[in-house]
N, C-alpha and C positions, 0 to 999 in steps of 0.2 A: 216511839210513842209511849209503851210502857216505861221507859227512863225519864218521861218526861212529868208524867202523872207522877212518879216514887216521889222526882223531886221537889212539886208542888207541895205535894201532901207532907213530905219532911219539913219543909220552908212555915206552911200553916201550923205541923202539929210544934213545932220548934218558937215561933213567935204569938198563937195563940191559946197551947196546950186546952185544943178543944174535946169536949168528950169524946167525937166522932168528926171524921171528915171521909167523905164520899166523894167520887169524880166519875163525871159520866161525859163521854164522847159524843156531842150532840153533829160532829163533822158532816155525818151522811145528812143530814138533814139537809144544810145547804149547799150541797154541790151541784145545783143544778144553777145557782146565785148566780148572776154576773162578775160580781166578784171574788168569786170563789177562787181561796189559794190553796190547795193540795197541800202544801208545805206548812201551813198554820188552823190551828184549830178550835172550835168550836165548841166549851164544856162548859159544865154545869158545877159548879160546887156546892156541894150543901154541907154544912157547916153545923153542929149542934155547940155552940157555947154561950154559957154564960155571960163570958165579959161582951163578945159583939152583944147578944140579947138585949145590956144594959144602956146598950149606946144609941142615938138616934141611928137609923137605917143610912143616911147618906153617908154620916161618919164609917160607920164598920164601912162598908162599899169599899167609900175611901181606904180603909187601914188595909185590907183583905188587897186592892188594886196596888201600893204602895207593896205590900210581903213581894206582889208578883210583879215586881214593876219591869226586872228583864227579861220576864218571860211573855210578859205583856208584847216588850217590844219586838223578841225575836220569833217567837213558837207560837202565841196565841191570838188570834183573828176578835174572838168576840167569846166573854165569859160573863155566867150566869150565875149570880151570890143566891143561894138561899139561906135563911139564918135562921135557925130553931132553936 
């Protein structure tokens, strides 16, 4: 899990060189879900930059989903952008 975070956070600071990037594990929250998979998870990223700030909200979404797009497919279930 900690390997997986390092490498989001390398992937973001490396294509968006944001002031900050945060990553929190929102997993517990749904494993009671029906579709809950152990194996994939549930985070939050919040994000302080400039360039996403300047873009419309669905764009960055997009750009930030596109950085993680095989992490999307393999390790992560559902992820939350916040952009400052």
């Amino acid at each position: 899990m900690i390997e997986l975070l390092k490498k989001i956070k390398k992937k973001i600071n490396k294509e968006l060189e944001p002031k900050e990037v945060s990553i929190i594990d929102n997993s517990y929250l749904h494993s009671k879900h029906k579709s809950f998979n152990p194996e994939k998870y549930h985070l939050k990223i919040i994000i302080r930059s400039d360039k996403l700030k300047k873009m419309d909200q669905i764009e960055a979404h997009k750009l930030v989903y596109s950085i993680l797009k095989n992490e999307m497919i393999n390790e992560i279930h559902a992820l939350e952008i916040s952009i400052n």
